[in-house]
GULUM-840800 format. One record per residue: x, y, z of N, C-alpha, C in turn; residue in three letters. Coordinates in steps of 0.2 Angstrom, whole numbers, plus 5000, padded with zeros to 4 digits. Atoms other than C-alpha are relative to their C-alpha. Last residue first. Layout:
# GULUM-840800
XYZXYZXYZALA...
END
This chain:
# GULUM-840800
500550054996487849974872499549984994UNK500749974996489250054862499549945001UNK500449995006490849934860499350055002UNK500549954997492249924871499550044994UNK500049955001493149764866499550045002UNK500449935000493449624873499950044999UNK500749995005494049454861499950075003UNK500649994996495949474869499450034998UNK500650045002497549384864499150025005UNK499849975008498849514867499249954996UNK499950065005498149504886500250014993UNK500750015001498449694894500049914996UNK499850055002499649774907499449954995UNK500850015002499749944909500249924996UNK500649964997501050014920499349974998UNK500050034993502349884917499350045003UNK499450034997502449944899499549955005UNK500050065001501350074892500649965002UNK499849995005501550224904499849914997UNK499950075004500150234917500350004994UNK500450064995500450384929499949954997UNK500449985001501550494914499649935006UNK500249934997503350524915499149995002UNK500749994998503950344910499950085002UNK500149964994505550344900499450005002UNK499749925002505650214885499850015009UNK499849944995505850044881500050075000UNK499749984995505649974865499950035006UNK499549945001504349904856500250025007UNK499350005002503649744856500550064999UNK499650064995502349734868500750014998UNK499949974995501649904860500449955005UNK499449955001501449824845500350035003UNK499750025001500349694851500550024998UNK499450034997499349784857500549965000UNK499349975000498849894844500449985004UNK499450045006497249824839500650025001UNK500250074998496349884856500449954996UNK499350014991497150074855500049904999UNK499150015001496350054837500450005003UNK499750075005494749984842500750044997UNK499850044995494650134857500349924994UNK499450014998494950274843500149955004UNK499350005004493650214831500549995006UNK500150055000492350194844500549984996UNK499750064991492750354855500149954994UNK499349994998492650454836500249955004UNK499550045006491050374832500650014999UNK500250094998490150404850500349984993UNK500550035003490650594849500249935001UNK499650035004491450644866499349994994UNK500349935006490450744878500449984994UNK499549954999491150654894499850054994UNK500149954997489650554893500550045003UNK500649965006490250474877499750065007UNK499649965005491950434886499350034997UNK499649974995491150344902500350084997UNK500649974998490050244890500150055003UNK500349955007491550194879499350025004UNK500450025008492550154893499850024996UNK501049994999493650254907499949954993UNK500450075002495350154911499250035000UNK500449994995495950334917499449955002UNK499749974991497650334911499450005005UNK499450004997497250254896500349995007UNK499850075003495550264888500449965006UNK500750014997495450454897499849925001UNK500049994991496950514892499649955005UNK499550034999496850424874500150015008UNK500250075000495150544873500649925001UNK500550004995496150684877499649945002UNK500050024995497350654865499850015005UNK499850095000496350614852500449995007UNK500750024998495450794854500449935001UNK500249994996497050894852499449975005UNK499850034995497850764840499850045007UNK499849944995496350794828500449985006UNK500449945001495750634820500650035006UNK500150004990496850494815499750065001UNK500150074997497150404795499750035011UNK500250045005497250564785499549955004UNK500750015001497550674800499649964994UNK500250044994499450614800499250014999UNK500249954993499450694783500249965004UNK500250034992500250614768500050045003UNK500749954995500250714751499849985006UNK500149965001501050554742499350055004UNK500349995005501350414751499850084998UNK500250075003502350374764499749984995UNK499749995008502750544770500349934997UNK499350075000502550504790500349984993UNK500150075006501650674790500549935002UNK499450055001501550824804499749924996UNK500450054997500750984798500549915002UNK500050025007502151114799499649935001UNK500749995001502251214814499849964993UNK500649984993503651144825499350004994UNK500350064998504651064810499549995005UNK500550065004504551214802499949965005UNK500849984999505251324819499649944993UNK499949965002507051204818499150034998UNK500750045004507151134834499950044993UNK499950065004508851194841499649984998UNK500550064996508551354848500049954994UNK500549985006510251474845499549935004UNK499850065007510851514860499649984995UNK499449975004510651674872500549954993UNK499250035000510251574886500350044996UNK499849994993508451634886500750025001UNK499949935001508451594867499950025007UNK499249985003509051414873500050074999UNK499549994995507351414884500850024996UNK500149924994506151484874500649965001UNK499749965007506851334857499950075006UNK499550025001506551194874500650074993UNK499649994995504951254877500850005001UNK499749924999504451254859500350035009UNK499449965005505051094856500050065001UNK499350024997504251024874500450044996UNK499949944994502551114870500849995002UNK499649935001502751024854499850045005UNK499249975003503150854861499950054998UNK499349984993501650874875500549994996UNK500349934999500250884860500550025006UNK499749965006500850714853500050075003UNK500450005005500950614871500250054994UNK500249935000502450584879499350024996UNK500749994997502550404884500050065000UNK500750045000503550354871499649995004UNK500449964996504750494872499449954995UNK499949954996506450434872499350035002UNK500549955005506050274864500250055006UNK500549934995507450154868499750054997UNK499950074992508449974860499550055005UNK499649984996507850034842500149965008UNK499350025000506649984828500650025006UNK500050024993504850054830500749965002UNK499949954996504950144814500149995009UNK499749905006505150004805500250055005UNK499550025004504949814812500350064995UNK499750084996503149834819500850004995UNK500050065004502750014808500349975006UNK499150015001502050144819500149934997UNK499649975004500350224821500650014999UNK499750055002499550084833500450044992UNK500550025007498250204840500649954996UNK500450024999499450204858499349984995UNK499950075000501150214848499549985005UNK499950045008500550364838500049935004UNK500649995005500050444853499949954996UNK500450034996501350404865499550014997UNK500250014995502750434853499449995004UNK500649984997503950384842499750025006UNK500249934997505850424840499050005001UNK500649985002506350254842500050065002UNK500549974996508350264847499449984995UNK500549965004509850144841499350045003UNK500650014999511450134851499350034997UNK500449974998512950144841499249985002UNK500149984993514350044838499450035003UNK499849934994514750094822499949995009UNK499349985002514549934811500350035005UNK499450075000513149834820500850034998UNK499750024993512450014824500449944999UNK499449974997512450054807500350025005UNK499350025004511749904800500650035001UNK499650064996510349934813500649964998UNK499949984992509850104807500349925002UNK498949945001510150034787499950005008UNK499550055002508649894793500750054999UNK499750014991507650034804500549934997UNK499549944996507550144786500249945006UNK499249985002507049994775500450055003UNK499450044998505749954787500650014996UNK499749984992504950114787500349935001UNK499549954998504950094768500450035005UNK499350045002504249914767500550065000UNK499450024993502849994777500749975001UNK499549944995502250104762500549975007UNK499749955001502249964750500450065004UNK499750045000501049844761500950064997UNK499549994994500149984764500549975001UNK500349994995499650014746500150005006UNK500649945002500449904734499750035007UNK500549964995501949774733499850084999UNK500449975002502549674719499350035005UNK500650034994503549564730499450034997UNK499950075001505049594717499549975004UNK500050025006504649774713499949914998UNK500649995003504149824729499849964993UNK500950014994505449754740499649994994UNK500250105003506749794724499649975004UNK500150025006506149974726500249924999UNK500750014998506250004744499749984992UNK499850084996508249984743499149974998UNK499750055003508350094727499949935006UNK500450005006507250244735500449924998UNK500150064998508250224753499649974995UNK500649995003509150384751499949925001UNK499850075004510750384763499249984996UNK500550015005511150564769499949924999UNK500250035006512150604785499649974996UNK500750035005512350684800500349974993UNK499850075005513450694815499450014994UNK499850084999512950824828500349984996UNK499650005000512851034829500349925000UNK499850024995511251064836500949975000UNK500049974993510851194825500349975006UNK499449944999511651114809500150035008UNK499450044999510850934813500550055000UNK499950024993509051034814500849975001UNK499849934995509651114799500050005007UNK499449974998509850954790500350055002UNK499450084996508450854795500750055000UNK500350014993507451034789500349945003UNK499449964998508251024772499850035008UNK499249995002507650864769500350035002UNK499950034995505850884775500949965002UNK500149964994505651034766500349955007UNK499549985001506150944749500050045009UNK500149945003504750834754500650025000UNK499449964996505250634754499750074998UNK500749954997503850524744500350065007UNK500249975007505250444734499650035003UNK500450055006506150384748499750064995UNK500649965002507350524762499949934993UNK500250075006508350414773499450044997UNK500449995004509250554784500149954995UNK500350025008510150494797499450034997UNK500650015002510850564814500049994992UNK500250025005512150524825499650014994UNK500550005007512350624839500049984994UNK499850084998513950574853499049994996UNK499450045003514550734846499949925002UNK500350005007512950844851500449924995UNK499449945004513250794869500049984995UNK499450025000512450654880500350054997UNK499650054996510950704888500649974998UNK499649984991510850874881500149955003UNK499349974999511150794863500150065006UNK499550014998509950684865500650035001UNK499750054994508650774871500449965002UNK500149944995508550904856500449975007UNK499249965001508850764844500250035004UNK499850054997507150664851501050035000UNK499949984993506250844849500449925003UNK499749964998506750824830500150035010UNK499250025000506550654829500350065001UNK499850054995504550694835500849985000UNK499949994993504350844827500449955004UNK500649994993504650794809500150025006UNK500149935002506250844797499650015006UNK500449995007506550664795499650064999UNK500249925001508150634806499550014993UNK499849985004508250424809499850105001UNK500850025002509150364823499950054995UNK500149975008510950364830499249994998UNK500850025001511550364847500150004992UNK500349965005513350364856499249974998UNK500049964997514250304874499650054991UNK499949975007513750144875499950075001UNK499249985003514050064891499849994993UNK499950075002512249994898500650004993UNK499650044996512450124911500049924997UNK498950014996513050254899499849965005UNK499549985005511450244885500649965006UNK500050075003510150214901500549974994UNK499650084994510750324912499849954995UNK499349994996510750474899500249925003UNK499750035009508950434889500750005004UNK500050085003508050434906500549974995UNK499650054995509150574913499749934998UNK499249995000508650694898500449935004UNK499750015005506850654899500949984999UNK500150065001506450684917500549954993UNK499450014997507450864913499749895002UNK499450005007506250884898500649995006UNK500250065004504550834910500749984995UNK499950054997505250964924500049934995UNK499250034998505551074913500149965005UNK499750035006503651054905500750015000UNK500350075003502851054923500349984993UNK500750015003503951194932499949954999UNK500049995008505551134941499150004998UNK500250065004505351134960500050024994UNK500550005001506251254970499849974996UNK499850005009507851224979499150005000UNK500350055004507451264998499950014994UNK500550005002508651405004499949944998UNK499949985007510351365012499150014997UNK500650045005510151355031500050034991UNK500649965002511951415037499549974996UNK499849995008513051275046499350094998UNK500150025005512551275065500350034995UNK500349975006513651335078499949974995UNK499449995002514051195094499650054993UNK500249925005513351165108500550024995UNK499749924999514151015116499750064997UNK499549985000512950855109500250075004UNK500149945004511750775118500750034999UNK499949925000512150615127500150074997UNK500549984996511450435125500150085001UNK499949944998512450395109499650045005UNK499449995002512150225102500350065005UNK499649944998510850175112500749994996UNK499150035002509750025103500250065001UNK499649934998507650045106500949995000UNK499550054996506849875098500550085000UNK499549944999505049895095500449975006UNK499450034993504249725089500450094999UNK499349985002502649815078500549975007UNK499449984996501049755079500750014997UNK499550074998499949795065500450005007UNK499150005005498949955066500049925002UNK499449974995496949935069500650004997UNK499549935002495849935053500650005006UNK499650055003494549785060500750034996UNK500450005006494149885076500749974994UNK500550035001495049935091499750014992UNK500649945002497050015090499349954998UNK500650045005498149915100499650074998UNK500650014998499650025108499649974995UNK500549955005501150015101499449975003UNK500750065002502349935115499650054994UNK499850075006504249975116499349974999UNK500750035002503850165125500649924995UNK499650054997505650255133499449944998UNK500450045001505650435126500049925002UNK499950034992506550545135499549954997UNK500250044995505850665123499949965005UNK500150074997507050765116499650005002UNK499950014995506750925108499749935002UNK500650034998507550965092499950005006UNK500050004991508951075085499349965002UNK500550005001509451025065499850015010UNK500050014991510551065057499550015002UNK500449964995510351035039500249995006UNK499850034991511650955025499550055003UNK500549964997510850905008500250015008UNK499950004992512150814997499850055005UNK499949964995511550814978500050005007UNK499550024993511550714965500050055002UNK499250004998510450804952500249955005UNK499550035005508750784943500850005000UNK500550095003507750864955500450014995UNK500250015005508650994967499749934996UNK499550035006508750954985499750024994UNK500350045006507651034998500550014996UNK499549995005507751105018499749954994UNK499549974999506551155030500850014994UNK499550015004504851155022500750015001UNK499649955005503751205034500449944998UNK499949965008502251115037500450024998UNK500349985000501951085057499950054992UNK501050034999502450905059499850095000UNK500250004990504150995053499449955001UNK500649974998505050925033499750015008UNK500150024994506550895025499650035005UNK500249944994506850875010499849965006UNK500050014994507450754993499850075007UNK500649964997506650804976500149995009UNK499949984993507650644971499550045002UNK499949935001506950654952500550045006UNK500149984991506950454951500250074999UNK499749954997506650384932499950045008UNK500049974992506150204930500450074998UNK500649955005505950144909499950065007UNK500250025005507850064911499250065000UNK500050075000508350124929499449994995UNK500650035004508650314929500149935001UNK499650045005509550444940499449954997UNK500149945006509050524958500349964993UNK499550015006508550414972500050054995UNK500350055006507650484985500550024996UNK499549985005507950555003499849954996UNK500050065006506750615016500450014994UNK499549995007507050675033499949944992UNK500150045004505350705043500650024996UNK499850005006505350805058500149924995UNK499349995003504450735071500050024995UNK500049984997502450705078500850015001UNK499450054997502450535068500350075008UNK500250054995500850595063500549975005UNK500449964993501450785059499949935004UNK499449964995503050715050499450035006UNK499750044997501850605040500450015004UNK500450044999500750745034500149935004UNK500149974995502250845030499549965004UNK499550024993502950695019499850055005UNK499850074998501250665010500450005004UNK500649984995500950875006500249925005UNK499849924993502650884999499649985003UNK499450034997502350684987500250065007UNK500150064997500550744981500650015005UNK500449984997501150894973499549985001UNK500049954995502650824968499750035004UNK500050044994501850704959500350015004UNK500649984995501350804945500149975006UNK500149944998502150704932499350035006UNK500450005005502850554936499850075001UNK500249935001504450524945499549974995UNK499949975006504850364954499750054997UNK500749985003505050344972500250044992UNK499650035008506750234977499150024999UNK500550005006506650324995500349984994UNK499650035004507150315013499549984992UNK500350035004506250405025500449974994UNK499549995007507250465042499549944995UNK500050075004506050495056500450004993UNK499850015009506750605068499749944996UNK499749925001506450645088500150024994UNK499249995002505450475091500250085000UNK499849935002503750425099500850025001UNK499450004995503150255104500450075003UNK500350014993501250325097500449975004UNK500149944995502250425084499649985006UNK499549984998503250275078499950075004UNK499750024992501950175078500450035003UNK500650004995500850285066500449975006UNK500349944998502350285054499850045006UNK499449984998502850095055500050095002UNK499350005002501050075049500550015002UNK500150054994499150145048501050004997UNK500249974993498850265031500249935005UNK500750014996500150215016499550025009UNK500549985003501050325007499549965000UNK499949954998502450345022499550004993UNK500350004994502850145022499550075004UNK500550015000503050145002499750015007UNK500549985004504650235006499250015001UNK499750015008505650145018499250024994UNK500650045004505450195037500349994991UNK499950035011506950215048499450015001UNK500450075005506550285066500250014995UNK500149985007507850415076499749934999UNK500350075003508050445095499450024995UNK500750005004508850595101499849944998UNK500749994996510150605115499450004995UNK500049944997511750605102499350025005UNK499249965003511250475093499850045002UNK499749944993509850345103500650024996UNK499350004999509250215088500050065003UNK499949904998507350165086500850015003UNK499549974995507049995079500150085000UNK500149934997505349935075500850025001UNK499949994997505149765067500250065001UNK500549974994503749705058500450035005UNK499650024994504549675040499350025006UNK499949934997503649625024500249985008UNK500350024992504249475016499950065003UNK499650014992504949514997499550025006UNK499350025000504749474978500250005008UNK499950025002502849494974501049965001UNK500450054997502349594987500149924996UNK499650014994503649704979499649945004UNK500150085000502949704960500249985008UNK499750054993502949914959499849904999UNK499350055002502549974941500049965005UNK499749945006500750024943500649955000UNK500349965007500249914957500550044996UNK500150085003500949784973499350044992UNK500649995004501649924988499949944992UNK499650045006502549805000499450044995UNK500549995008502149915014500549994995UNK500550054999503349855029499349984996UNK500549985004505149875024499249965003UNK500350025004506449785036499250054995UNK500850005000507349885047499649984993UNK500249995004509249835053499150004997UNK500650055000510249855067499750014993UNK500550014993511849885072499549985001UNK500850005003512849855055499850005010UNK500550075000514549865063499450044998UNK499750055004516149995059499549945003UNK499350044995515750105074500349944995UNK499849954993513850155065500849955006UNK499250024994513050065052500250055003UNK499649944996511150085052500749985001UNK499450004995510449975039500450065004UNK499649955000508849985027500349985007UNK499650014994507949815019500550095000UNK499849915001506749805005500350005007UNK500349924996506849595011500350054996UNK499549964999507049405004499550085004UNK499850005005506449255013500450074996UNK500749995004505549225029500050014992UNK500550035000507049155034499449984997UNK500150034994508249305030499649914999UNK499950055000508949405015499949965008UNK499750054995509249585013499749934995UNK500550044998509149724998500349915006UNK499550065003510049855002499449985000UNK500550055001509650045008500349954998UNK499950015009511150135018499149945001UNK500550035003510750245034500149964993UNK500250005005512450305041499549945000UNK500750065001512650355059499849984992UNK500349985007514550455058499249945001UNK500449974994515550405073499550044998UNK500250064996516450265060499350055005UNK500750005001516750395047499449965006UNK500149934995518650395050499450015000UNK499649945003519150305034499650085003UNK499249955000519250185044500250024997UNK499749994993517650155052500750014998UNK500049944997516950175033500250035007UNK499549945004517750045027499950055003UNK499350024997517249905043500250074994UNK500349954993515249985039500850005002UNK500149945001515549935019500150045009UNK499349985003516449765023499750074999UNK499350014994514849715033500750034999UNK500249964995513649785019500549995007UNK499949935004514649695005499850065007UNK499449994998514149535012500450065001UNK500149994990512349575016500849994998UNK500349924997512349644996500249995009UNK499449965000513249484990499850055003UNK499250004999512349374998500650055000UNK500249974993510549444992500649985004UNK500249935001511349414973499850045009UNK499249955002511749254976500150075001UNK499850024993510149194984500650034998UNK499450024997509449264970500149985004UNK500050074997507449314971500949934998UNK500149994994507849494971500049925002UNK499550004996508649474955500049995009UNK499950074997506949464948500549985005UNK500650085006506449634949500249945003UNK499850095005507949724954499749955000UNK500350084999507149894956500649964997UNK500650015001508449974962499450054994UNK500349985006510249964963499250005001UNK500350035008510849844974500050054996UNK499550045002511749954988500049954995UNK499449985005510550104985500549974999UNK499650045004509049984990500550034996UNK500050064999508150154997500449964994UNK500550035002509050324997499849894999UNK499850015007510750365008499249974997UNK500950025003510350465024500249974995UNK500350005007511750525034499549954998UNK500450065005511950555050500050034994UNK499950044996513250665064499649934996UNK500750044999513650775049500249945003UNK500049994993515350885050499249955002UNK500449955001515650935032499550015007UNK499649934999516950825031499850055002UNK499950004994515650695039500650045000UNK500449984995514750715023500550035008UNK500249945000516050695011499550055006UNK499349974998516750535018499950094999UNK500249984994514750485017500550045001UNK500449944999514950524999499850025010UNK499849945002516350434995499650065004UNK499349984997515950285006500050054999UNK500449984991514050275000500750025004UNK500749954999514750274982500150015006UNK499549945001516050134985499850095000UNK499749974995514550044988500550045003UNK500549964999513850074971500050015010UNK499949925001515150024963499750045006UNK499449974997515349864973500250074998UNK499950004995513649814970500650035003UNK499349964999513349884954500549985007UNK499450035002511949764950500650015001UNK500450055000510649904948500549965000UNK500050035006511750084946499749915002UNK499850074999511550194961499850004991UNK500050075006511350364958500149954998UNK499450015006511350504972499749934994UNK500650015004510250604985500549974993UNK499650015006511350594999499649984996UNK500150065004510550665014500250024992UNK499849995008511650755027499449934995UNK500250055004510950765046500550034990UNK500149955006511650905060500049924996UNK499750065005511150855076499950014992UNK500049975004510650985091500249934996UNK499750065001509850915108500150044992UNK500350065003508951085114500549964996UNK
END
């Protein structure tokens, strides 16, 4: 049987990088082809970056990429790479306007190239919005076998480039991927590419980005799959990593350019199939590589902390700053934002503040400073009693007004000593608080990135405590200090402050936030879920008053099907509310 050994590159573009990021594809093909792969795979739009949003509607921007692309297929032809099939993703540029675009260089020329044909057009995606879907088919002859592109979206809808490609019929479909991580989506995303490798009645190579773009995290998770379920080869998640497989298949002799019509109002699209020989004759026999086991997926709450980690990482060093700072108040939340900075950047590029006011516990003090011990960062004290005092005294404020002037005297010092020091400022809220509107506008909400503002409350302390097993694992001390885990959590604003003062039970709230949120149910939807009917109507009026706070707060990593942001999009000016019947 026709053998051909593939490598996919699961690596980390940067958005706009253009000429880093095709540098990139060199290095790593040059790696690949040392290692003796006849193709490689790079994940979708890896020569932009992606998403580029608006970018996409450039004419400059789509120039540089087709430039770039030309100049990329001449470098790799001479540095010996030329006999090598390389898959890069880019964003194109045509008539019909711009395109998700992948290229096959091969002998130092672009030979052909495959437009995207599902423009998926929800959640985050905007693509329908930006670019022309394609309808052409090419299928490439290497070494006796005949290989299809598709790009992403095209492999998680039914009908499509997919279906055509198994009723012309190919040896390989390479999939090309900028699919972003949420949780649980694994377990969808395995079943999905085997299920497309059967229709296409081929192996299935699929490669995805790994790394972060602003709130986008990519896991890679790349693999490669039979039409008959196995599993052959898998990339870790949350690495760069170059996936080589051999692979022995059996030709077809395939020689179809039409896709059959299919009756009824559902048929596939046409597709123009366009068959292109590179390499008509099977290789020599030659001994495969040994198959390395398939990496196994990271559980649910270290899959969620490794997300994490790379959100806050790429986003720090690719918008060049290499330190953080934000405040340290003993609580969960800054304690598990501490945690995540200092495995994404390291303890030393940790900053932390203590701003303890007059309503400060002493527990909460020495708990900022022993989480700063165990992790080993930056600390320091700066009370904030003197600053919130002339506010108070001179505006003669009372009651909320009072406590809020606190949380802004803390994000005024934090951004006085990023202006000094350089440092980028982090939100520690998170999805709880910042979906009931429990965060001061202008306070606590202060920073360029929330590390875990779509985490919910009841997911940061499984994080802490997964995070404190794993170090004692290791054999290291566990960085969260146990107070902050079991200690009820307060915003210490007023004497004896609760969280449960002002929000019921985060066990129950976030359930109901689930439900609101993620599963746009209503207040009828929610009562007969078993809810009580004065709880739901509290907590939907305070999600409903809060958006406008949520528009203004920073950035963060998404993990969860609908984060706030791109994922959920609401008027700020909006009578509706969800009231009982």
């Amino acid at each position: 049987m026709p053998q051909l050994r593939i490598a996919l590159a699961q690596v980390n573009a940067c958005v706009g990088d253009i000429a880093g990021n095709s540098s990139m594809v060199l290095d790593w093909t040059r790696r690949a082809v040392q290692d003796g792969a006849h193709l490689v795979a790079f994940p979708e739009m890896v020569l932009s970056g992606y998403p580029v949003e608006d970018l996409a509607l450039r004419k400059s921007f789509a120039a540089a990429n087709l430039s770039e692309l030309e100049v990329l297929a001449r470098r790799l032809q001479d540095a010996g790479c030329g006999d090598a099939l390389v898959v890069v993703g880019h964003l194109g540029r045509d008539d019909e306007g711009p395109r998700n675009s992948a290229s096959l260089l091969y002998g130092g020329e672009v030979v052909t190239t495959y437009h995207k044909h599902h423009l998926p057009n929800y959640g985050v995606f905007d693509e329908a919005r930006y670019f022309a879907p394609g309808f052409d088919l090419p299928i490439v002859r290497l070494h006796g076998l005949d290989v299809g592109v598709v790009i992403c979206e095209d492999i998680w809808q039914n009908g499509g480039p997919v279906a055509a490609l198994g009723k012309v019929g190919v040896d390989l479909v390479v999939c090309i991927n900028g699919s972003p991580y949420e949780r649980a989506k694994d377990d969808v995303r395995t079943p999905l590419v085997i299920r497309r490798a059967a229709e296409a009645g081929a192996p299935m190579a699929y490669v995805n980005l790994v790394g972060a773009q602003d709130e986008l995290v990519f896991d890679g998770d790349s693999m490669v799959a039979t039409p008959d379920g196995e599993i052959l080869a898998r990339a870790p998640q949350f690495a760069e990593h170059l996936t080589l497989l051999d692979l022995e298949l059996t030709a077809g002799g395939h020689t179809s350019t039409t896709v059959p019509a299919e009756p009824g109002p559902m048929r596939m699209p046409a597709f123009d199939v366009q068959r292109i020989v590179l390499q008509p004759e099977p290789l020599p026999h030659y001994e495969p590589v040994p198959a390395l086991p398939p990496a196994e997926p990271l559980d649910d709450v270290a899959e969620v902390w490794s997300a994490l980690v790379t959100g806050l990482r790429d986003y720090v060093h690719k918008n060049g700053f290499r330190s953080v700072t934000f405040g340290f108040s003993g609580g969960i939340d800054s304690a598990v934002v501490a945690a995540l900075a200092a495995d994404a950047l390291g303890a030393d590029a940790v900053h932390g503040v203590s701003m303890p006011s007059n309503y400060s516990s002493e527990h909460s003090r020495s708990d900022a400073a022993e989480l700063a011990k165990r992790i080993g960062c930056h600390f320091e004290v700066h009370p904030i009693a003197d600053m919130v005092d002339v506010y108070v005294r001179q505006l003669e404020l009372t009651g909320l007004a009072e406590e809020n002037v606190q949380a802004r005297a803390r994000g005024v010092l934090l951004m006085a000593l990023s202006n000094q020091r350089g440092h980028l400022v982090l939100a520690t809220g998170n999805k709880t608080e910042l979906a009931v509107g429990y965060s001061t506008i202008y306070g606590d909400a202060v920073g360029a990135f929330a590390p875990i503002k779509d985490v919910p409350k009841t997911l940061v302390w499984k994080l802490a405590k997964w995070r404190n097993a794993d170090a004692e694992k290791r054999g290291e001390v566990p960085p969260i200090p146990e107070n902050s885990i079991t200690k009820a959590p307060s915003a210490e604003l007023r004497p004896d402050q609760v969280d449960q003062d002002s929000l019921p039970e985060y066990d129950v709230l976030d359930v109901v936030l689930d439900g609101y949120v993620e599963g746009d149910r209503g207040y009828a939807d929610l009562i007969a879920d078993g809810f009580d009917a004065e709880l739901v109507e509290r907590v939907l009026q305070m999600v409903d008053r809060a958006e406008y706070k949520r528009r203004q707060y920073p950035p963060g990593t998404k993990i969860t099907f609908k984060a706030f942001g791109r994922d959920r999009r609401l008027p700020l000016t909006n009578r509706w509310r969800e009231i009982a019947p």
